[in-house]
PDB file as gemmi writes it, atoms N, CA and C in Angstrom:
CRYST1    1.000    1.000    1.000  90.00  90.00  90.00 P 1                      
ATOM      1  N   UNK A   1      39.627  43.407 -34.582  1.00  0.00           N  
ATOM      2  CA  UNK A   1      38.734  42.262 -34.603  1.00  0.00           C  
ATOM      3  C   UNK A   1      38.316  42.008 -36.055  1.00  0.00           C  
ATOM      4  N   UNK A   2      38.401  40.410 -36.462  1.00  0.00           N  
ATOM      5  CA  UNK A   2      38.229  40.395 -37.818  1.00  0.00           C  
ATOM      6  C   UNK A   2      36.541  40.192 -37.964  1.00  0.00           C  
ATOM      7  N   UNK A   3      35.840  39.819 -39.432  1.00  0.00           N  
ATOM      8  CA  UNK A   3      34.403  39.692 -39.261  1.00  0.00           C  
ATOM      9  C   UNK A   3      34.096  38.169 -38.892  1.00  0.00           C  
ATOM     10  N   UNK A   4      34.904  37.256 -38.765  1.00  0.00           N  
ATOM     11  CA  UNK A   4      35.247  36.188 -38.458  1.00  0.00           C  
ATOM     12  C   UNK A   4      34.540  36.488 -36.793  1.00  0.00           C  
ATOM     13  N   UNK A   5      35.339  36.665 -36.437  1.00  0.00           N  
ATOM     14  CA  UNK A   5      35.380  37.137 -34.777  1.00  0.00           C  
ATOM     15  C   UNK A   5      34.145  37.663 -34.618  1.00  0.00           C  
ATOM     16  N   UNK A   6      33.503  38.927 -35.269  1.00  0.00           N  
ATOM     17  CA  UNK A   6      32.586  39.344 -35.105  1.00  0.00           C  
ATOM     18  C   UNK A   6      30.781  38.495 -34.645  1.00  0.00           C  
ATOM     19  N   UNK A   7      31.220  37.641 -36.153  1.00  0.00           N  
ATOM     20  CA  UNK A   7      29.887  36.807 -37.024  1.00  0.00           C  
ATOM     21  C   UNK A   7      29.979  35.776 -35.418  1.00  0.00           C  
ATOM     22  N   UNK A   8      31.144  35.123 -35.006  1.00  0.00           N  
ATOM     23  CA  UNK A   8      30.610  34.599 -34.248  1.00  0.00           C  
ATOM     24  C   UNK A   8      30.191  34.788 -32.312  1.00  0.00           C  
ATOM     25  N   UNK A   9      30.350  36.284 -32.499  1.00  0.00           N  
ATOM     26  CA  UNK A   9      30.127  36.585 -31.040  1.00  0.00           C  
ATOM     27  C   UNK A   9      28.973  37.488 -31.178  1.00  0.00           C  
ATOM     28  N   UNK A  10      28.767  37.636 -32.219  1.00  0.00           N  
ATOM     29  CA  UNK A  10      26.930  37.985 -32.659  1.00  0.00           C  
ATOM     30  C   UNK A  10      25.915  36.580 -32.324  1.00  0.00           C  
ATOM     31  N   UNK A  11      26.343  35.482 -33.015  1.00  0.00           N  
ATOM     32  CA  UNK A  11      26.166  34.056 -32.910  1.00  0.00           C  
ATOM     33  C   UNK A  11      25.704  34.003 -31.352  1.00  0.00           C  
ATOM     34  N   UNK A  12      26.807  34.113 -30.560  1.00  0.00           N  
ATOM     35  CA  UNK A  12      26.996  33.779 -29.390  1.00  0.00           C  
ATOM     36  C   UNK A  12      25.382  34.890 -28.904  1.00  0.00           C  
ATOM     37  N   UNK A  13      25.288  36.386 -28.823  1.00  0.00           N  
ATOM     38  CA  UNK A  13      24.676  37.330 -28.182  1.00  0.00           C  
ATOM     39  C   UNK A  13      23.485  36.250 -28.580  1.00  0.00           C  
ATOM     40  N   UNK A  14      23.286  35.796 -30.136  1.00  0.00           N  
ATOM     41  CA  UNK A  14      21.235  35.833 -30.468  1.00  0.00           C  
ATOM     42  C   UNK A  14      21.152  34.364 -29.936  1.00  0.00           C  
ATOM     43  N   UNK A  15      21.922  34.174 -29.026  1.00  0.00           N  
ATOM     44  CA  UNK A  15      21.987  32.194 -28.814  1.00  0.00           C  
ATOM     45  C   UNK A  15      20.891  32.559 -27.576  1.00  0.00           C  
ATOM     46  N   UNK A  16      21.710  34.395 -27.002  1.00  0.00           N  
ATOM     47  CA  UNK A  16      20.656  34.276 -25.421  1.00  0.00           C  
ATOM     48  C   UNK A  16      19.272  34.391 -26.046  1.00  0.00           C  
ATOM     49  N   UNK A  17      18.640  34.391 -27.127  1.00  0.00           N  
ATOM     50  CA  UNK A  17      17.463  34.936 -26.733  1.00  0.00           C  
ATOM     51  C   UNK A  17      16.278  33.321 -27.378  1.00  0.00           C  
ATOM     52  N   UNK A  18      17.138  32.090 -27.519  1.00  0.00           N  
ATOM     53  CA  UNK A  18      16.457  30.870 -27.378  1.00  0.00           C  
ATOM     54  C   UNK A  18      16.300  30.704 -25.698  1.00  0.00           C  
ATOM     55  N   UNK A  19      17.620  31.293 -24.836  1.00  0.00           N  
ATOM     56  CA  UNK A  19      17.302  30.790 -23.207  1.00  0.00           C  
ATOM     57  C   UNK A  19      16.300  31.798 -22.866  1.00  0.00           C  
ATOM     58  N   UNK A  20      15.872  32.969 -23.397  1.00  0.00           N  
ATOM     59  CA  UNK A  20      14.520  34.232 -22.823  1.00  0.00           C  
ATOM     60  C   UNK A  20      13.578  33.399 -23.645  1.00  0.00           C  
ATOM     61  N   UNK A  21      13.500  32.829 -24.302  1.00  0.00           N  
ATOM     62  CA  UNK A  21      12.261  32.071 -25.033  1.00  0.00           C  
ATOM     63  C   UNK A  21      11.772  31.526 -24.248  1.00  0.00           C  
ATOM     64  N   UNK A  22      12.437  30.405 -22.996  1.00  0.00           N  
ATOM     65  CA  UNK A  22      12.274  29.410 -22.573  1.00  0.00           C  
ATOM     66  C   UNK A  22      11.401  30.120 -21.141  1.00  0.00           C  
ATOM     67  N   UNK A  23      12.209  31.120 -21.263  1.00  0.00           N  
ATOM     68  CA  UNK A  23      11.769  31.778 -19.528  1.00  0.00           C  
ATOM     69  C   UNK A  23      10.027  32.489 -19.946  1.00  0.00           C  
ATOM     70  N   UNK A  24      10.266  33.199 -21.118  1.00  0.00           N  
ATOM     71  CA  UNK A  24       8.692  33.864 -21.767  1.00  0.00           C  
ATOM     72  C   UNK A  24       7.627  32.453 -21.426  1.00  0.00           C  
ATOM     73  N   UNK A  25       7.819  31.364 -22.089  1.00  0.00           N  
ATOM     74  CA  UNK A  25       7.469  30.253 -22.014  1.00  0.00           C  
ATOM     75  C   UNK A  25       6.780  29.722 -20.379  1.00  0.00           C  
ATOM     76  N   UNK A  26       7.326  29.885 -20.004  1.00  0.00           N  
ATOM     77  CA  UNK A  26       7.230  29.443 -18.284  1.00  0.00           C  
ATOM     78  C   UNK A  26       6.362  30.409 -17.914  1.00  0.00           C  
ATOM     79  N   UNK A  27       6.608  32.120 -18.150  1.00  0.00           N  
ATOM     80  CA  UNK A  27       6.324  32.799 -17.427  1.00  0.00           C  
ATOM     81  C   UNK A  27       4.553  32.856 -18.469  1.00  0.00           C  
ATOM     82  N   UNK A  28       4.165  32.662 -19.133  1.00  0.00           N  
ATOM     83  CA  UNK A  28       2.771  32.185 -19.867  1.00  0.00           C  
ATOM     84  C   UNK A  28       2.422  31.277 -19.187  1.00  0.00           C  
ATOM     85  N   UNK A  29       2.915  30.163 -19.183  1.00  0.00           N  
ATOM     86  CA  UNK A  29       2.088  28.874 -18.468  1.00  0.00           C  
ATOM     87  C   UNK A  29       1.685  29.316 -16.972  1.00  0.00           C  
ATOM     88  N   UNK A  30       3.096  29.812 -16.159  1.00  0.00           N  
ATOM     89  CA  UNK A  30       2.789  30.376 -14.866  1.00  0.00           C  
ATOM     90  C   UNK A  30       1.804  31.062 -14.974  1.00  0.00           C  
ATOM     91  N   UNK A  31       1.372  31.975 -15.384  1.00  0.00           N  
ATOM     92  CA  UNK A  31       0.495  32.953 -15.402  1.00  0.00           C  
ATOM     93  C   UNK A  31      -0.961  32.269 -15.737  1.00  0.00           C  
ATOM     94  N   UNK A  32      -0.972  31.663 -16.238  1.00  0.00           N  
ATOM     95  CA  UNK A  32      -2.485  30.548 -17.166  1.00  0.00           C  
ATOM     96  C   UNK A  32      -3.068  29.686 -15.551  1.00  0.00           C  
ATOM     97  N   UNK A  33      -1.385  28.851 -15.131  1.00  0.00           N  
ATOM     98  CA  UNK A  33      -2.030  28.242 -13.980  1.00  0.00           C  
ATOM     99  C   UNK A  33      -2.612  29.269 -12.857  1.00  0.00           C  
ATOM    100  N   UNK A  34      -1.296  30.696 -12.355  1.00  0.00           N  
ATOM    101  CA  UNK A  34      -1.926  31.097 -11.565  1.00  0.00           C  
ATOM    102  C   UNK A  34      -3.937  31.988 -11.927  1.00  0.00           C  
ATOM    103  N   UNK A  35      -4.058  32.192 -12.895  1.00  0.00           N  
ATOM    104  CA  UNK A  35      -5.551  32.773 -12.404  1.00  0.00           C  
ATOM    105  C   UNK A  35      -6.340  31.434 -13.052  1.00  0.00           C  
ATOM    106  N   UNK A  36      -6.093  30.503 -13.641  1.00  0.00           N  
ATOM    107  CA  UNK A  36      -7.143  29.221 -13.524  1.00  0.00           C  
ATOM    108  C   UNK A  36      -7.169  29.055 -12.214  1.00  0.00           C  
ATOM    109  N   UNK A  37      -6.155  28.692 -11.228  1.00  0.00           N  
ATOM    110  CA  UNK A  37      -6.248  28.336  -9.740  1.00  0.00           C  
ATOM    111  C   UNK A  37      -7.189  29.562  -9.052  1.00  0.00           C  
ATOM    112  N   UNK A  38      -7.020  30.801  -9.400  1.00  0.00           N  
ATOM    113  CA  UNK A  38      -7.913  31.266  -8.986  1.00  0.00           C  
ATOM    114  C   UNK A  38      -9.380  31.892  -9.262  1.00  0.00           C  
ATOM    115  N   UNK A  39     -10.111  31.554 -10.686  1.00  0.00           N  
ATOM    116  CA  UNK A  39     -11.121  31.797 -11.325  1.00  0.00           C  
ATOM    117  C   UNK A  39     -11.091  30.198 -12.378  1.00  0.00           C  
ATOM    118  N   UNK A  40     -11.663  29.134 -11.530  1.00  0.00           N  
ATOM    119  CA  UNK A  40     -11.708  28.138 -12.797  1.00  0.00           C  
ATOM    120  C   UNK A  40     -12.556  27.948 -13.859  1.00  0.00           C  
ATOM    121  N   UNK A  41     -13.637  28.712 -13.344  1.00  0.00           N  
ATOM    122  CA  UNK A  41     -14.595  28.522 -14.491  1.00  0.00           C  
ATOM    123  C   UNK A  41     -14.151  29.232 -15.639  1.00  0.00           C  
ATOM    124  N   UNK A  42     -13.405  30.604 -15.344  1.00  0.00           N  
ATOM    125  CA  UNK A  42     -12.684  31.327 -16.848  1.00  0.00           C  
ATOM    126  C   UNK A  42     -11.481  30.536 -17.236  1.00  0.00           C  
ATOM    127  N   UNK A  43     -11.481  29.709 -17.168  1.00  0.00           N  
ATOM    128  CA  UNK A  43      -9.914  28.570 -17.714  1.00  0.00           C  
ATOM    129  C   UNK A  43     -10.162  28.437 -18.921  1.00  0.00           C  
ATOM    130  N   UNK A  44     -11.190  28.180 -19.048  1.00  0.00           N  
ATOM    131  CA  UNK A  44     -11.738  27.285 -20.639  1.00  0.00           C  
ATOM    132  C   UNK A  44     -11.615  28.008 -21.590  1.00  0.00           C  
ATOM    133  N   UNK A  45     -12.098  29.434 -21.477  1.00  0.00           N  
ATOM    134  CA  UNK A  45     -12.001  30.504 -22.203  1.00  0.00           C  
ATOM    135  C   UNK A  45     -10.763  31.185 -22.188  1.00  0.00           C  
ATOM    136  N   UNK A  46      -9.580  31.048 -21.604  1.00  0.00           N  
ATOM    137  CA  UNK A  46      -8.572  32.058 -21.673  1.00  0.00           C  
ATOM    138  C   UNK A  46      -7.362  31.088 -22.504  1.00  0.00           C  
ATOM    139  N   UNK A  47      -7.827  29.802 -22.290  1.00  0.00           N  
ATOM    140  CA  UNK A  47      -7.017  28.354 -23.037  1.00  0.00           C  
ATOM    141  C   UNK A  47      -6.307  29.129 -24.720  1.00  0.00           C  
ATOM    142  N   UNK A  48      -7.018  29.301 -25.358  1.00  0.00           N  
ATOM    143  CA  UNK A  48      -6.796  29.885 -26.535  1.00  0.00           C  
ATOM    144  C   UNK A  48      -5.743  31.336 -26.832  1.00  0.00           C  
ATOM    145  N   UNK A  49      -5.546  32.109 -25.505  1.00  0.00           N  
ATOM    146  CA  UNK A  49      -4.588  32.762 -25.187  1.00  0.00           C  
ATOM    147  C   UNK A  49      -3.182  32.408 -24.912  1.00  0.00           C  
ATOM    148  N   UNK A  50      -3.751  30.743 -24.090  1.00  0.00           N  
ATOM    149  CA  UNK A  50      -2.473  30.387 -23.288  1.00  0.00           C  
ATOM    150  C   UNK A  50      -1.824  30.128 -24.426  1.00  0.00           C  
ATOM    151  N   UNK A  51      -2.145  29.702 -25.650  1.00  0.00           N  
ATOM    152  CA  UNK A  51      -1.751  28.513 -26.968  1.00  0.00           C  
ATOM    153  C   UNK A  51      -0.949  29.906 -28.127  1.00  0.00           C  
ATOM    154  N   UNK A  52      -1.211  31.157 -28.021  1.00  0.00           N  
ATOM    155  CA  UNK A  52      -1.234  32.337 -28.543  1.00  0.00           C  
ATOM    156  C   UNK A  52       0.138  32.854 -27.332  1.00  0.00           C  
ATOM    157  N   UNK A  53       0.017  32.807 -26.507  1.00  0.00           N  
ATOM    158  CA  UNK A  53       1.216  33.233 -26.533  1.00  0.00           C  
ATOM    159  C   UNK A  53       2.493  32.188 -25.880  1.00  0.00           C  
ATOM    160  N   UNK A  54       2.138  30.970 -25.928  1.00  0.00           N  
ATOM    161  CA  UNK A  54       3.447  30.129 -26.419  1.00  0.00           C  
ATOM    162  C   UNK A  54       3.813  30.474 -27.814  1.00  0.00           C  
ATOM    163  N   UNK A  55       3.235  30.113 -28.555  1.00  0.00           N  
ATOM    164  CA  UNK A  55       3.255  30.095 -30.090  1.00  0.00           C  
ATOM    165  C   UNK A  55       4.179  31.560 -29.922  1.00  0.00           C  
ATOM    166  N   UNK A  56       4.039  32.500 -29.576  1.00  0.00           N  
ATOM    167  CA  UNK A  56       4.588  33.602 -29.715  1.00  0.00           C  
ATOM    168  C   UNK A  56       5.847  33.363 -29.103  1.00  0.00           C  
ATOM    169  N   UNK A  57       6.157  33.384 -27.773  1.00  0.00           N  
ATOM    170  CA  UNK A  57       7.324  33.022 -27.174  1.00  0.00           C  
ATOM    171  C   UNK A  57       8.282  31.889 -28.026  1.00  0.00           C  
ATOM    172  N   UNK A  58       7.580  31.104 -27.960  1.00  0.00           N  
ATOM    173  CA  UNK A  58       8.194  29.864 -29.106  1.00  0.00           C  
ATOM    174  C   UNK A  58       8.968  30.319 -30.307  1.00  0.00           C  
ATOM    175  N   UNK A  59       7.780  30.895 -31.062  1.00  0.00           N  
ATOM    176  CA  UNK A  59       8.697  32.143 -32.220  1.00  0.00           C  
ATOM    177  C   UNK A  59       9.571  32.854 -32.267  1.00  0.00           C  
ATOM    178  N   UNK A  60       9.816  33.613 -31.472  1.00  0.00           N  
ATOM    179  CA  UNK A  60      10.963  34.166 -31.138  1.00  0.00           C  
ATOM    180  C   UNK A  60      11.953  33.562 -30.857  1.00  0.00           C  
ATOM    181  N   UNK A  61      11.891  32.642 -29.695  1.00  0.00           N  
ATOM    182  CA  UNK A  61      13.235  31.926 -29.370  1.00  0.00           C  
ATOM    183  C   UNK A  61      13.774  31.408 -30.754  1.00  0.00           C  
ATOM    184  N   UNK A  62      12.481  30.460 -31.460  1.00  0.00           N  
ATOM    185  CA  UNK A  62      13.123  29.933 -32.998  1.00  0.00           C  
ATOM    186  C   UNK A  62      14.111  30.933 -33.750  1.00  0.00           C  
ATOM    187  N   UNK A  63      13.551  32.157 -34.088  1.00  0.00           N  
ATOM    188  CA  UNK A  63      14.150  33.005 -34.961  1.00  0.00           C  
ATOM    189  C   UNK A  63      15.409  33.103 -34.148  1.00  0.00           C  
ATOM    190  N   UNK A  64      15.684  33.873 -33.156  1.00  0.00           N  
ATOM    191  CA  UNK A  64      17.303  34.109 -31.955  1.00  0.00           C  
ATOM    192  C   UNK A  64      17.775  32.856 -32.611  1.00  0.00           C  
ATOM    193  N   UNK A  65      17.305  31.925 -32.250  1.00  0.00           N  
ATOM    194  CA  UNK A  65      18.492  30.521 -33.044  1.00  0.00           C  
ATOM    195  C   UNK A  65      18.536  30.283 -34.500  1.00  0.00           C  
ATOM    196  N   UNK A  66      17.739  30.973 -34.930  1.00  0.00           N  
ATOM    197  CA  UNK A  66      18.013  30.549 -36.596  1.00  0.00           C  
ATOM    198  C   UNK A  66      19.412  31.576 -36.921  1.00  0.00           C  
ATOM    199  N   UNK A  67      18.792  32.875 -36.221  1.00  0.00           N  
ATOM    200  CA  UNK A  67      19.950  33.938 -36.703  1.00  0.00           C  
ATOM    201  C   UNK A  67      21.276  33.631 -36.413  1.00  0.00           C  
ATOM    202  N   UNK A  68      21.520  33.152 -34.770  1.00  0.00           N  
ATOM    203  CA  UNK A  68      22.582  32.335 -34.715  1.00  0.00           C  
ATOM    204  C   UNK A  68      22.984  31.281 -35.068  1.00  0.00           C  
ATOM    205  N   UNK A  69      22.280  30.108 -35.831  1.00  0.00           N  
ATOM    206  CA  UNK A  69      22.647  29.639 -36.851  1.00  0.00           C  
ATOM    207  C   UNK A  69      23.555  30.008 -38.217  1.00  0.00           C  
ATOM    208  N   UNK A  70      22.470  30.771 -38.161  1.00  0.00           N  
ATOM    209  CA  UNK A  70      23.180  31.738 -39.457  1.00  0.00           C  
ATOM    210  C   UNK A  70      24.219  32.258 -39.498  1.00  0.00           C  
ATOM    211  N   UNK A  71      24.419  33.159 -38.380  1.00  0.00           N  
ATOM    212  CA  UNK A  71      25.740  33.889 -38.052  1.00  0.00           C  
ATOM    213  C   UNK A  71      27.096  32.985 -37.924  1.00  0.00           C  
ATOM    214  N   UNK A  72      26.903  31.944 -37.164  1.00  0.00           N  
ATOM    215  CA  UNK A  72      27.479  30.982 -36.744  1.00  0.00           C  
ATOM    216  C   UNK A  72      28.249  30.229 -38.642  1.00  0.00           C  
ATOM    217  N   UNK A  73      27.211  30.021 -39.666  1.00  0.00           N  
ATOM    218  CA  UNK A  73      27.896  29.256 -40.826  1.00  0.00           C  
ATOM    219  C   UNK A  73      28.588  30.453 -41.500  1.00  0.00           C  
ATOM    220  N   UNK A  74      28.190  31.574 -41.414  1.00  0.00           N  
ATOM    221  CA  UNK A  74      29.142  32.415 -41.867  1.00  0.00           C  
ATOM    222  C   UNK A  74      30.525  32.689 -41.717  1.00  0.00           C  
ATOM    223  N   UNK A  75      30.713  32.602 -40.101  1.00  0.00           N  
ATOM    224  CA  UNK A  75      31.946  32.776 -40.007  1.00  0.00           C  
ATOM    225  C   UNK A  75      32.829  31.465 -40.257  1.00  0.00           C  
TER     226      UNK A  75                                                      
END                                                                             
């Protein structure tokens, strides 16, 4: 296998971790709606969490695609 070959099936592996971004993503919001639905008065206050860990999930997925970006012009 040349590094050709390599660079882009590395590419390919960090591509999955923009689609786990998306799922982290969901699985935050899910989680925000399920205990607002069940404690609404603590909604207001946990809001600033919900925003903390998109931002986080979000981040990650970015970087997985930058690297495969990256990997990807190399080869």
């Amino acid at each position: 296998m040349d590094a050709q070959s390599a660079a882009l099936i590395g590419a390919g592996l960090a591509a999955i971790g923009a689609g786990m971004a998306a799922l982290g993503v969901g699985n935050v919001f899910g989680s925000f709606l399920e205990s607002a639905l069940r404690n609404p008065s603590a909604a207001d206050s946990q809001q600033g969490r919900l925003f903390i860990g998109f931002a986080a999930a979000e981040l990650l997925g970015l970087l997985s695609f930058l690297i495969a970006i990256l990997l990807y012009l190399k080869a």
